[in-house]
C-alpha positions in Angstrom: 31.1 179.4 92.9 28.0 180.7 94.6 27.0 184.3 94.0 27.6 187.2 97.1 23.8 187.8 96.8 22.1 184.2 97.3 22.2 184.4 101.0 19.5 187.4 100.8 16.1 186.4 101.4 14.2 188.2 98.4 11.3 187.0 96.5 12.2 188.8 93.5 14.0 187.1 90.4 15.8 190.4 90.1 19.7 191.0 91.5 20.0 192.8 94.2 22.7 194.9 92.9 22.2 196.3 89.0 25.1 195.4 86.5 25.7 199.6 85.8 26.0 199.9 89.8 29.5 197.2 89.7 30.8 199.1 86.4 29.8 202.7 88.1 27.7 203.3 85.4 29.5 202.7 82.2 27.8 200.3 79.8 30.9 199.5 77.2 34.2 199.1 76.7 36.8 201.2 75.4 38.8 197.6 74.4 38.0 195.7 71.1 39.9 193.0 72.0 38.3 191.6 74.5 35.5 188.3 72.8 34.0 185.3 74.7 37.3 183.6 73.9 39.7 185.9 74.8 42.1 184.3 77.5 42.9 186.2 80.8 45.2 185.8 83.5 47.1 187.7 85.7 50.0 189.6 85.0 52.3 188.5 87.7 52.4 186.4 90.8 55.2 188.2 92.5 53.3 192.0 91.8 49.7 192.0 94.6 47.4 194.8 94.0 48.9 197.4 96.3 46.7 198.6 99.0 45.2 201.1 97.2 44.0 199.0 94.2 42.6 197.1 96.4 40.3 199.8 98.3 39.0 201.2 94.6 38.0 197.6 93.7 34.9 195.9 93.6 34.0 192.9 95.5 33.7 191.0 91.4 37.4 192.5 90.5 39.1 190.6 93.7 36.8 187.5 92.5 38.1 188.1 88.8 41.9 188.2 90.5 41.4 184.8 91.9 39.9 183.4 89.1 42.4 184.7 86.7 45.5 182.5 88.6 45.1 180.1 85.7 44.1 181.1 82.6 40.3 181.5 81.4 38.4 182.7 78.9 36.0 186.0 79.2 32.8 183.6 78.6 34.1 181.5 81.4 34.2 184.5 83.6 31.3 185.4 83.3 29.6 182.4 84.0 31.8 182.4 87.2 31.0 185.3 88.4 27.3 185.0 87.6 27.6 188.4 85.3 26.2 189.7 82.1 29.4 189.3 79.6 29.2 193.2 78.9 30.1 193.5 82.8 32.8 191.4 82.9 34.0 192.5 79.8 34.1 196.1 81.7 35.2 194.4 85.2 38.7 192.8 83.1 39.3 196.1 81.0 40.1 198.0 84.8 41.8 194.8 85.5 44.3 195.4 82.6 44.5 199.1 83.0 45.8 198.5 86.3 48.3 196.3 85.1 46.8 192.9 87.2 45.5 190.6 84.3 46.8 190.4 80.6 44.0 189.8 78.3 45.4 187.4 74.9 43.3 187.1 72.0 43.3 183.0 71.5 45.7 181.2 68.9 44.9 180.7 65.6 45.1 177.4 64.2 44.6 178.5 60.3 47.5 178.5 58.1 49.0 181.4 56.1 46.3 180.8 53.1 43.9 181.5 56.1 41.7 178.6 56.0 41.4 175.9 58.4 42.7 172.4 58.5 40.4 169.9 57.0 41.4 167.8 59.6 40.4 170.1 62.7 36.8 170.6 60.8 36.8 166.8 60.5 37.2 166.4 64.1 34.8 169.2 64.9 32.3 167.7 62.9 33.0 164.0 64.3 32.9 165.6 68.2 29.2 167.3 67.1 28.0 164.1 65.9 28.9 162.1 69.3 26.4 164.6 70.7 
């Protein structure tokens, strides 16, 4: 996907638009839930953001929306939307609030005695060697 600001003809490295001027100024979210691997998607096909919604978002949440038809992790936002992870953390916690996405932490594969199969480690192991 190609960033809203690559058109502009500017000889600085800096983005044209600051990160704390999408999230109107707030640095954090209220949300622990929300990691690098925390699946999002949206809440319901059948429910559009009214019109409304749609005038109080930013130009990154309708992206997020469009994105979030299948689901993707909060690190894979990011690197979508060409965002510092904070931001997008911040972009998805309105997202939810309004009711549009539901954030999932991911699965857990470990068993009740909490540690992990010694056959997924195996595997892990095995898929960083073939690197």
């Amino acid at each position: 996907m190609k960033h809203w600001t690559e058109d502009f003809d500017d000889d600085t490295d800096e983005p044209l638009v600051r990160p704390y001027t999408i999230t109107s100024g707030r640095t954090a979210t209220q949300r622990d839930d929300l990691t690098l691997i925390t699946m999002v998607t949206a809440a319901a096909a059948g429910a559009p953001p009214s019109r409304r919604d749609l005038r109080k978002m930013q130009p990154e949440h309708h992206t997020l929306l469009d994105l979030c038809r299948r689901p993707l992790a909060v690190a894979e936002l990011a690197s979508a939307l060409h965002l510092p992870v904070s931001v997008t953390k911040i972009l998805i916690e309105d997202l939810v609030e309004a009711g549009h996405v539901l954030a999932q932490p991911p699965l857990a594969f470990a068993p009740a005695s909490r540690l992990p199969d010694i056959t997924i480690l195996k595997a892990v192991r095995d898929g960083l060697r073939k690197l």
